[in-house]
N, C-alpha and C positions, 0 to 999 in steps of 0.2 A: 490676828488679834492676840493680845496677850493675856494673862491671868488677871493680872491687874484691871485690862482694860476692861475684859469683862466685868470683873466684877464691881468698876467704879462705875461705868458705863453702860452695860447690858442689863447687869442683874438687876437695878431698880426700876428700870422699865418694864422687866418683866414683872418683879411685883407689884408695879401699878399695874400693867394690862391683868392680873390673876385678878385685883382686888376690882379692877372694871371689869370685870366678865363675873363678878359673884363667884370665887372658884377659889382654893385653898392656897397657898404660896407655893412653889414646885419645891419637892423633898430635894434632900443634896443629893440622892441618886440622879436625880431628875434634873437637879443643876450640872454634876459632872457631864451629863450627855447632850445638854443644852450647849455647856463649853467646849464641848470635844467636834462637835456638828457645827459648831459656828466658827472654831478657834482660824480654821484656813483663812475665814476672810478679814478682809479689812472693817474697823469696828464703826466706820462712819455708814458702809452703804449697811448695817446691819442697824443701827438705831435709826436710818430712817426708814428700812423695812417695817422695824417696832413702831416708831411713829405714825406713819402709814395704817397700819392694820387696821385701828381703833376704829379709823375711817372708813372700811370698804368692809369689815369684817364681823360677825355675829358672835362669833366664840373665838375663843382661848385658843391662840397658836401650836401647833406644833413646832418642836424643830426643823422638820424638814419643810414645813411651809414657809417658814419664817428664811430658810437656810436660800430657797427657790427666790424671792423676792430680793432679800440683798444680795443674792449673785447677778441678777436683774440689773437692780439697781449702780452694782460695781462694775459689768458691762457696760451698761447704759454711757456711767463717769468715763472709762477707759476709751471708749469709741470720741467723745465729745472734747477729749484731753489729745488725741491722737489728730484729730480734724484742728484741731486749735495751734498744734505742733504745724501741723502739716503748712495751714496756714500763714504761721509766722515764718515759717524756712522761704514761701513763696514771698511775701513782702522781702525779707532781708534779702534776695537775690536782686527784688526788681531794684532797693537801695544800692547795691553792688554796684548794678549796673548802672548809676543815676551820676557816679562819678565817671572824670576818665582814667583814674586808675583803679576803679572797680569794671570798667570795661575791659579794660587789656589785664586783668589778671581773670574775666570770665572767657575772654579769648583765648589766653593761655593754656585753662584750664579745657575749654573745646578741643587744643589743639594737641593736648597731650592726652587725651582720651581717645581722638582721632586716631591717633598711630599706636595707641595699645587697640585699639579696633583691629588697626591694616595689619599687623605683626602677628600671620599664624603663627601657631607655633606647630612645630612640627613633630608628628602624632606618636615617634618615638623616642622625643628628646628627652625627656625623663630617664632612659634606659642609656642614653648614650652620656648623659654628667655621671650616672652611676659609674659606668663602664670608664670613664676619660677620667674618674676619682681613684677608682679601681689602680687603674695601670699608672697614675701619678705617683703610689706609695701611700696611697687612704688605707691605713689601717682599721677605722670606725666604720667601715660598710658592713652590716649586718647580711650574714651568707643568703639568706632568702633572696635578699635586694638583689645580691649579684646573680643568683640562680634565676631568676624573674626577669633580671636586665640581659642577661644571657638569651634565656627563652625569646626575650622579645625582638631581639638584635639579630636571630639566628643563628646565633654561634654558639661554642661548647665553650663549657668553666672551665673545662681541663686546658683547651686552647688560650684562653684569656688568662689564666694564671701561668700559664709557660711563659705566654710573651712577656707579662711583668717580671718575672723570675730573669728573665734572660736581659732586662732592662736594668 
């Protein structure tokens, strides 16, 4: 929330809730700490925490009660926006597939996740594009890489930069 927003949006609601609770307006010390406690969230689940209150509550908020109910509440949005996403991506697939070129491009799509499946890779090949960069004339191999692709490969630096040299 910003400065602004607070203060266009939060701060009148809290002087209605001071002036609904019988209770004096909050000092501007009181306001900075209000803005400072609240500023992380977003300023909609925080006026309706405010609005809320008046409803379930007997006295004058604190910040940190107030702070507890709009993270609640911006949970609450966030979960219900995430299911609502989630949703829409499952209708647009079952639309995909409603065509027949939304079927062979979801066939496609199977089938080249299929073979990035089947295609180990193999558990030292990181150390051997170093090494094969290495002895090509890669200048940009940072010495760790090569010591580390050495280490993993078995062999000595001394020996892998001979061969290059002599390449």
């Amino acid at each position: 929330m910003t400065r602004t927003e607070f203060q266009v949006d939060v701060l009148p609601r809290l002087m209605d809730l001071a002036e609904a609770f019988d209770r004096k307006p909050p000092s501007d010390a009181a306001l900075r700490v209000w803005a400072e406690t609240l500023g992380t969230l977003p300023v909609r689940p925080v006026i309706v925490a405010l609005q809320g209150w008046s409803r379930s509550k007997t006295k004058f908020p604190a910040p940190a009660e107030v702070y507890a109910a709009a993270n609640d509440v911006d949970a609450d949005e966030r979960e219900k926006r995430l299911a609502d996403e989630k949703a829409r991506e499952t209708v647009d697939l079952r639309r995909m597939g409603a065509t027949p070129q939304g079927r062979r491009a979801l066939a496609l799509i199977r089938d080249v996740i299929a073979k990035q499946a089947e295609k180990q890779m193999h558990p030292k090949a990181w150390a051997e594009k170093i090494l094969d960069r290495y002895g090509a004339g890669a200048d940009d191999i940072p010495d760790i890489a090569l010591r580390m692709a050495c280490e993993a490969m078995g062999c000595r630096v001394e020996d892998v930069q001979a061969v290059r040299g002599a390449a």
